[in-house]
GUMARDO-842126 format. One line per field, with one value per residue (C-alpha): z negated, x, y; residue number from 1; residue in three letters. Coordinates in Angstrom, 2 decimals, padded with zeros to 5 digits. Layout:
c3 = Z;...
c1 = X;...
c2 = Y;...
k = NUM;...
r = ALA;...
//
This chain:
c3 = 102.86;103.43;102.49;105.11;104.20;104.36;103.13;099.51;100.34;101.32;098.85;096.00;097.90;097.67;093.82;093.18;094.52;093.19;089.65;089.61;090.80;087.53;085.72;087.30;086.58;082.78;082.79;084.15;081.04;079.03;080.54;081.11;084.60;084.69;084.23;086.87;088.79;088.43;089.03;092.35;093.48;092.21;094.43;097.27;097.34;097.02;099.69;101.83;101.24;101.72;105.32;107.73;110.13;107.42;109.00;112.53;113.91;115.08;113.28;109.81;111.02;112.01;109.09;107.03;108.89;108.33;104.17;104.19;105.67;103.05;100.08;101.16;101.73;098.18;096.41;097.96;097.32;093.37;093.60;093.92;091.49;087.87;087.86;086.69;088.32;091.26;090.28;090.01;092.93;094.88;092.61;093.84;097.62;096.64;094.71;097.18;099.62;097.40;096.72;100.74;100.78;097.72;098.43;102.04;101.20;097.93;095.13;093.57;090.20;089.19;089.59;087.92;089.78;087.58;088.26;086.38;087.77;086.30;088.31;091.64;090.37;089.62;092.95;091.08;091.93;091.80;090.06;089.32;086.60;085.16;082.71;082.03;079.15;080.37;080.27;082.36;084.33;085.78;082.06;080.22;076.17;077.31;078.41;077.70;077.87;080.61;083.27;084.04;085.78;089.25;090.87;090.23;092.71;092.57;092.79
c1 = 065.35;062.22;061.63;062.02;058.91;061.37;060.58;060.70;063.23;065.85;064.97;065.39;068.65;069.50;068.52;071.27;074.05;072.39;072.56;076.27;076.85;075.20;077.60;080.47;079.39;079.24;082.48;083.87;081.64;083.76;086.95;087.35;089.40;089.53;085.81;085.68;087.35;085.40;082.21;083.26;084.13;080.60;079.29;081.37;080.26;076.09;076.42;077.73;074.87;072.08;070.10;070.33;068.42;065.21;065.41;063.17;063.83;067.08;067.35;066.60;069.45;071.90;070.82;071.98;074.97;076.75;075.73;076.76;080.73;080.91;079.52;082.36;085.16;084.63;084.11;087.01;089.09;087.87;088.88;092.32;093.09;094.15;094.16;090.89;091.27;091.48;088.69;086.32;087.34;086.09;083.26;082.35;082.31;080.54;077.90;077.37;076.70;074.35;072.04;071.35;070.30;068.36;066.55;066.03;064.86;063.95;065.14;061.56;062.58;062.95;066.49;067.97;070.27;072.57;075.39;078.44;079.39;083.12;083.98;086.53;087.75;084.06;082.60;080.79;079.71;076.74;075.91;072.87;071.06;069.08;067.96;067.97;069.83;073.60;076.61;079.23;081.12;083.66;084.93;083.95;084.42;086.41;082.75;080.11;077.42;078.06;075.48;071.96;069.67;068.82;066.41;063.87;064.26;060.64;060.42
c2 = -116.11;-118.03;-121.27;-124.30;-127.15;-130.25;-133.92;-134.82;-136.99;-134.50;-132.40;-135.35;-135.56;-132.17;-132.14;-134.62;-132.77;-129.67;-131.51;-132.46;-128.84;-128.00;-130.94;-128.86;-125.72;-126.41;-127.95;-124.35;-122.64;-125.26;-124.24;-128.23;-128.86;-132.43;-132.61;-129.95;-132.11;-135.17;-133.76;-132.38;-136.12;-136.94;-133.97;-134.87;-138.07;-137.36;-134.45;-137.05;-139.44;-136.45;-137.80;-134.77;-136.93;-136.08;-132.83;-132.68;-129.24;-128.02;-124.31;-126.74;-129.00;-127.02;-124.57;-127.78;-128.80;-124.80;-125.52;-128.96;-127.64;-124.72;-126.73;-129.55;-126.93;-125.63;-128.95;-130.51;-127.60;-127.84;-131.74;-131.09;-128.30;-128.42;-124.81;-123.43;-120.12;-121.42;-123.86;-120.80;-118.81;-122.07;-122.43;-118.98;-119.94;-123.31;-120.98;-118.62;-121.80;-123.75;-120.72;-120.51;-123.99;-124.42;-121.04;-122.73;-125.95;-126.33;-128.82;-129.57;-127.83;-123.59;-122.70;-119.59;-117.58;-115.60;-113.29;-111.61;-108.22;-108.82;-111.46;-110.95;-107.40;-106.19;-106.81;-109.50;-113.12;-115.29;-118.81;-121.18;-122.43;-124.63;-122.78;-118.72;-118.49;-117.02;-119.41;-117.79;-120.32;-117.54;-117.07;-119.66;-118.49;-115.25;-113.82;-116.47;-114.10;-111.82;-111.91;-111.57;-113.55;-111.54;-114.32;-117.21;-119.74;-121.24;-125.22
k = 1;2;3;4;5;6;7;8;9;10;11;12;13;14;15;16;17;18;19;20;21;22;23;24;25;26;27;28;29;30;31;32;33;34;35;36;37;38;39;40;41;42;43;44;45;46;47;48;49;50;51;52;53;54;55;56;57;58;59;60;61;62;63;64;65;66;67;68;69;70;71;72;73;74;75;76;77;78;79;80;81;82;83;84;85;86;87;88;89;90;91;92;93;94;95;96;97;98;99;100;101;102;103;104;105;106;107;108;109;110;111;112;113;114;115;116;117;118;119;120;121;122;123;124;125;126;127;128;129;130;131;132;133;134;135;136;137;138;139;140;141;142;143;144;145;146;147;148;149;150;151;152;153;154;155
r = UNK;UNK;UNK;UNK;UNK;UNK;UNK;UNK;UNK;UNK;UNK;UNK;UNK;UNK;UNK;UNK;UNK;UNK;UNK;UNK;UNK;UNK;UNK;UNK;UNK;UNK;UNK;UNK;UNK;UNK;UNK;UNK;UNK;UNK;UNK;UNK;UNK;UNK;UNK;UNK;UNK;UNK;UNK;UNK;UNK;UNK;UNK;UNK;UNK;UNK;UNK;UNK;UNK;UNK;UNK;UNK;UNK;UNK;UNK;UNK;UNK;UNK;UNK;UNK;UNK;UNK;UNK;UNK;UNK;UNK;UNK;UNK;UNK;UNK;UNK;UNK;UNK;UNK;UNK;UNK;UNK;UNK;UNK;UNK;UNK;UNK;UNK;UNK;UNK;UNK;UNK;UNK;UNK;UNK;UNK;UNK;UNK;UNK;UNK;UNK;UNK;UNK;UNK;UNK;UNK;UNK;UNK;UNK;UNK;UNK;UNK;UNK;UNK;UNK;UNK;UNK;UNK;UNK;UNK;UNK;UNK;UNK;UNK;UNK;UNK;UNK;UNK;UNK;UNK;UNK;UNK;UNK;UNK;UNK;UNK;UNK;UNK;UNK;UNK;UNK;UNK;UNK;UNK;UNK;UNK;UNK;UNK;UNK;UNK;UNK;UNK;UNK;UNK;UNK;UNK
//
């Protein structure tokens, strides 16, 4: 996927939902589902405040506007579960979602992108990081350490 030049604006917007994503996925690594919870409010709420009018051309816009549907599907679906297996299937979608866009546009920092083979009955599954140290948010302390980074997402 190539990357989109967009304004630093929407890509400082971008950061901060990328950043409670991060919040949210270390509350899954922490098997914690009312911080789970309360991050994806916090997400919801700064992906509705990111500007799609920042973006000029159409492909970038509507690019945006099929992300910005997924990532809300997910998060609100995380929002309203207690159950954390059900909080990480949707964390899945979400993760799948957010890795388009920040590969796209960009979020003005590296981003790992790690993935665990084990996860959805070995077909595997994808998630991102801030850093590239492994901290499985599909197991939490079952399997801390299974994964491998597979890309660098350059700033």
């Amino acid at each position: 996927q190539e990357r989109i030049k967009v304004s630093s604006q929407f890509q400082q917007q971008l950061n901060t939902v990328f950043l409670d994503y991060i919040n949210l996925k270390n509350a899954l690594v922490e098997d914690n589902t009312e911080a789970a919870m309360e991050h994806s409010k916090s997400l919801l709420k700064n992906l509705a405040q990111v500007d799609m009018k920042l973006l000029k051309e159409q492909n970038t816009h509507s690019s945006w506007m099929s992300f910005e549907k997924e990532l809300k599907t997910a998060t609100i679906a995380i929002s309203k579960s207690m159950d954390i297996k059900e909080q990480r299937n949707h964390f899945e979608h979400l993760s799948t979602h957010l890795t388009k866009a920040v590969t796209m546009f960009g979020v003005n920092e590296t981003v790992y992108q790690q993935f665990c083979p084990m996860v959805a009955n070995n077909k595997g599954a994808f998630w991102l990081s801030k850093e590239a140290q492994i901290l499985n948010p599909y197991y939490g302390d079952a399997m801390l350490k299974c994964g491998e980074v597979t890309q660098i997402i350059a700033k």
